[in-house]
C-alpha positions, 0 to 999 in steps of 0.5 A, a space after each residue: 293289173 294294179 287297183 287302186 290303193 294296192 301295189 302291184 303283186 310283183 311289188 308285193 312279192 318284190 318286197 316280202 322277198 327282200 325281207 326273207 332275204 334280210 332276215 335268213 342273211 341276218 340269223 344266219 350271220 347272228 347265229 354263226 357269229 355268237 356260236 363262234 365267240 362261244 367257242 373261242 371263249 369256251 373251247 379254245 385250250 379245252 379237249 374236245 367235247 362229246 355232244 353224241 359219242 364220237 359222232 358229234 364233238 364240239 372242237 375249237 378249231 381255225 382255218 386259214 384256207 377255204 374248205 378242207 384247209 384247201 388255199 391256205 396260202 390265199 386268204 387274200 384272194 379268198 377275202 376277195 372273192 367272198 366280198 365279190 359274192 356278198 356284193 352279187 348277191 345284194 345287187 341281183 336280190 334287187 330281181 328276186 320275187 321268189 319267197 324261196 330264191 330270197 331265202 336262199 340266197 339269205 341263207 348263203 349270204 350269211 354264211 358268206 359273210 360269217 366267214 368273211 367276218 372272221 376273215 376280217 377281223 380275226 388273227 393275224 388281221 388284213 382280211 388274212 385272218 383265220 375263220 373259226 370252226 367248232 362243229 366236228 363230225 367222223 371223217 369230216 373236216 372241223 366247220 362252222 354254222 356259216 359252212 354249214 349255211 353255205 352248204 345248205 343253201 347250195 342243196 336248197 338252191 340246186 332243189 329249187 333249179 331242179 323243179 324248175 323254179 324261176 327266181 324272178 315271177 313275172 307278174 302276167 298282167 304286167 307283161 299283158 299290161 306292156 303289150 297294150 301300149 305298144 
């Protein structure tokens, strides 16, 4: 039910949940971005250093393959399909109307597009080129912010299916107001 001079909740929820999703995608870019110019120009040609012993080390670091160096060979590919990821999420956040799905996917777009970057405009170049990472843990491969966003929002994403909560709220009235007309 919609009254006048007030949008209808689903366009309200709509609209807050696409600028959850543009501000988590945006940080989480920003973020990764400046972290990893930071170590490019800090770390790189440096020994690593200690934040907490040998539990937390920062280290410069590149990666052509995807995680765990796994696909070195398919940067390519991996460009490729990360675009195709970038591109699903914006398209189905047009759906979104949960505030915690939108940061979500905010949070994973933005990793997604962290690497991407790297990919696109880093050594040797041609959407080839290597993503750097920085952040080292014991028995642990070198990542970045932007794998760290991607993981943490798979954890998040996974939290939210197992309580069962739908991405899309349907407005009831909405549903109600359909049912009318017919």
């Amino acid at each position: 039910m919609q009254t006048e001079g007030r949008a209808p909740i689903t366009s309200s929820r709509a609209q807050r949940a696409r600028r959850l999703f543009i501000i988590f995608a945006t940080v989480i870019f920003a973020l990764d971005l400046i972290t990893k110019n930071w170590a490019v120009a800090y770390l790189q040609f440096r020994e690593p250093i200690r934040v907490v012993g040998d539990f937390l080390k920062f280290t410069f670091a590149t990666n052509p393959g995807a995680a765990f160096n796994f696909a070195t060979d398919a940067t390519l590919i991996l460009s490729s399909l990360k675009l195709c990821v970038a591109a699903f999420l914006i398209y189905y956040m047009r759906k979104v109307t949960n505030s915690q799905w939108a940061m979500a996917l905010g949070i994973l777009l933005g990793g997604v597009l962290g690497n991407l970057w790297d990919r696109a405009t880093r050594e040797p170049g041609n959407w080839r080129g290597e993503v750097i990472d920085w952040i080292e843990l014991p028995n642990w491969p070198v990542f970045n912010i932007a794998d760290s966003a991607i993981v943490c929002s798979g954890i998040f994403m996974t939290w939210l299916a197992m309580r069962n909560i739908q991405p899309i709220i349907h407005d009831e009235n909405k549903d109600v107001h359909h049912e009318d007309k017919k």
